[in-house]
C-alpha positions in Angstrom: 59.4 60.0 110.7 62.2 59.0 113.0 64.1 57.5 110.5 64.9 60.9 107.9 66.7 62.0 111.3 70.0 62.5 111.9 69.8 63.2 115.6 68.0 65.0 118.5 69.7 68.1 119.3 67.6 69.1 122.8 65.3 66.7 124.2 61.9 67.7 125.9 63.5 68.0 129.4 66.1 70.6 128.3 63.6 72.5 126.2 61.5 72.9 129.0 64.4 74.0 131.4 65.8 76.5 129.3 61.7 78.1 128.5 62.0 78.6 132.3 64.6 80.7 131.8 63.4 82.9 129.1 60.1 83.2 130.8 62.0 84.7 133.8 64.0 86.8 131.7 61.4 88.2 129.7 58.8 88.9 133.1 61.6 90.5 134.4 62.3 92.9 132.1 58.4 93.4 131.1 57.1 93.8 134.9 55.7 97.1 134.5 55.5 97.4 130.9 52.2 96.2 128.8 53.6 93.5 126.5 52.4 92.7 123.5 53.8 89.3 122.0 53.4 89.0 118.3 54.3 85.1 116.8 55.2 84.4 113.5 53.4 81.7 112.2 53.2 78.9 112.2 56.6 77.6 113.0 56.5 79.3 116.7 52.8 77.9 117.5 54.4 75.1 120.0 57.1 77.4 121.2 54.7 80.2 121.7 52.2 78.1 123.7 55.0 76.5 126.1 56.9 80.3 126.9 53.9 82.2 127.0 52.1 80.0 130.0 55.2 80.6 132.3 54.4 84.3 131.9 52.8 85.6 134.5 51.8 89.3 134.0 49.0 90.0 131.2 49.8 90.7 127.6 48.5 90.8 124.5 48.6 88.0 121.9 48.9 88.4 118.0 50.3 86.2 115.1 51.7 87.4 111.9 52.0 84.8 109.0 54.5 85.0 106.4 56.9 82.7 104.8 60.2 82.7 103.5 61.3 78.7 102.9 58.7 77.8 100.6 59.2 74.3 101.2 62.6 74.4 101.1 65.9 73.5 103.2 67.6 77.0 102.5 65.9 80.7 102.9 64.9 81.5 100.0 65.2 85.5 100.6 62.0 86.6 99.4 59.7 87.1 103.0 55.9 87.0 101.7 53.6 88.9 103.8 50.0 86.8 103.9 47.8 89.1 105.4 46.7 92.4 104.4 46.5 94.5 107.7 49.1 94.2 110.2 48.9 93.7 114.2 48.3 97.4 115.9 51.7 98.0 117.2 51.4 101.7 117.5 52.9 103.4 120.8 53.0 99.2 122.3 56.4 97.5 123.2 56.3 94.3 120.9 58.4 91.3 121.2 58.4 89.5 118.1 58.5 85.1 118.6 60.0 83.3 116.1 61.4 79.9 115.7 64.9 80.0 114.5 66.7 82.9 113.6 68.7 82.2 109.9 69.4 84.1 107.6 67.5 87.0 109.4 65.7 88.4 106.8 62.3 87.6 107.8 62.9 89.5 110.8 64.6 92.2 109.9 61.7 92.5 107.3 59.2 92.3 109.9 61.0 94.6 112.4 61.2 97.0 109.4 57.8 96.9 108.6 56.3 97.2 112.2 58.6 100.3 112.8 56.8 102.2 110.3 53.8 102.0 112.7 55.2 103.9 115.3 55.5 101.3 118.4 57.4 101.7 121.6 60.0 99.3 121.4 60.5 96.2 119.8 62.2 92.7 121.0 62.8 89.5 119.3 63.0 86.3 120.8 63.8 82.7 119.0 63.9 79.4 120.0 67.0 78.3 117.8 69.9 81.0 116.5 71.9 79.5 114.0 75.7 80.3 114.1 76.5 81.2 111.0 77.8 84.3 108.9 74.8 86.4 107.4 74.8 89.2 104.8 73.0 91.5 106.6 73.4 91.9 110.6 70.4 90.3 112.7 70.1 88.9 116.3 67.7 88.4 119.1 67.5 89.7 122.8 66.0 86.2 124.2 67.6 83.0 122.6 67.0 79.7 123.3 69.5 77.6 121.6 72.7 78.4 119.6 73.0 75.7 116.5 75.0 74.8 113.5 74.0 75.9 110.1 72.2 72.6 109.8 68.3 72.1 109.1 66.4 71.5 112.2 62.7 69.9 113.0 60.0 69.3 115.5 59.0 71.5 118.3 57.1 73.1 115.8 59.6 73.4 112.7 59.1 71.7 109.5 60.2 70.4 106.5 57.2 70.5 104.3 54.8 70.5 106.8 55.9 67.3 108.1 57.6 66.8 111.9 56.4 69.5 113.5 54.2 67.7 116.1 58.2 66.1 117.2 58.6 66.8 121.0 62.4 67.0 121.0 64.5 69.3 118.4 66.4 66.8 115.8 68.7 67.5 112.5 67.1 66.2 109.4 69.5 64.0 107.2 71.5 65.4 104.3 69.3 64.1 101.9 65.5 64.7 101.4 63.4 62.0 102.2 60.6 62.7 99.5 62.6 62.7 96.9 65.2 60.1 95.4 67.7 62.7 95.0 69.8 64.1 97.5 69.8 67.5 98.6 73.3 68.7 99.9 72.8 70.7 103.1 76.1 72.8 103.8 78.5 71.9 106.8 79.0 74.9 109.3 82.3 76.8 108.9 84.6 76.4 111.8 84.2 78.9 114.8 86.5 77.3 117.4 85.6 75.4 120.5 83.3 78.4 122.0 80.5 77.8 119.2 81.2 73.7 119.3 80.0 73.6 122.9 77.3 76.2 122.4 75.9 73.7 119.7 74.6 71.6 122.4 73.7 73.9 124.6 71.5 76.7 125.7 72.8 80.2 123.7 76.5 81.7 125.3 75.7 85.2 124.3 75.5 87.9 126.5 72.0 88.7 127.8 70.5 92.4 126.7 67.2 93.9 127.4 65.5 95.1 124.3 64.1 98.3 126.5 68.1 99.1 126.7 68.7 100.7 123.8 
């Protein structure tokens, strides 16, 4: 698998440090507040595991599986719900985990659709954010990375259900290595030196609670 990358992004070590730091964060701001964590499967499994045992204080766990890659390297814009019944969210404050924050349709679909069941607040949280201009306004309260508008695997992500068990985060190749035919993966537009740096490491964005308003 090793060889369809192009390079590790974050290795195991700084993955590790920077989940101390959400952990923190997110304890902090939930200390007297019954949290209910709801993943999106099945690329946050690893991620979800690893923050949520450096949480001390009890929550609830739930998972929600939809999809909105279908197997391939760009969102497609179509978010599938594939369950019938949704977590019970009503009067709870949520934080929603996902793996890397895109386009941002699946979450604003998802935030949209758990709103309609009345809960207290809701927060999002992702492992990667990439920096990139999106047709609809999205963003997290708890970030782990900041990336270029590159594909990304292991830690959990995929492409086609392959690299996930990867312990480090590494770009896949421009070209798609089960197929003979090469798939052009866009370069990121330039955003100056800020968003270079943040690239390889942890997010730059100024920290807000989602139980601010």
């Amino acid at each position: 698998m090793q060889a369809d990358l192009d390079r590790v992004l974050f290795d195991q070590e700084t993955i590790v440090r920077r989940l101390d730091q959400i952990a923190a964060q997110i304890s902090a701001d939930y200390r007297d507040r019954e949290l209910t964590v709801i993943a999106i499967l099945n690329g946050s499994l690893i991620f979800m595991a690893d923050l949520l045992r450096r949480i001390p204080q009890p929550l609830r766990l739930d998972c929600l599986s939809v999809a909105s890659y279908h197997g391939g390297l760009q969102t497609s814009g179509e978010v599938i719900f594939r369950q019938i019944a949704l977590p019970d969210v009503a009067g709870r404050h949520i934080l929603l985990l996902d793996d890397i924050l895109d386009s941002g349709t699946t979450i604003n679909a998802i935030r949209e659709k758990l709103q309609t069941a009345s809960p207290k607040s809701i927060g999002v949280c992702v492992l990667l954010r990439k920096l990139k201009e999106r047709k609809q306004p999205a963003d997290a309260d708890y970030i782990g990375f900041d990336i270029a508008d590159e594909f990304v695997v292991g830690y959990g992500l995929d492409y086609r259900d392959m690299y996930r068990n990867l312990p480090y985060l590494a770009a896949l190749e421009a070209s798609d290595p089960y197929s003979a035919h090469p798939i052009r993966i866009e370069a990121p537009a330039p955003c100056g030196s800020a968003c270079s740096s943040w690239s390889v490491r942890c997010s730059g964005a100024p920290y807000r609670s989602p139980l601010r308003g």
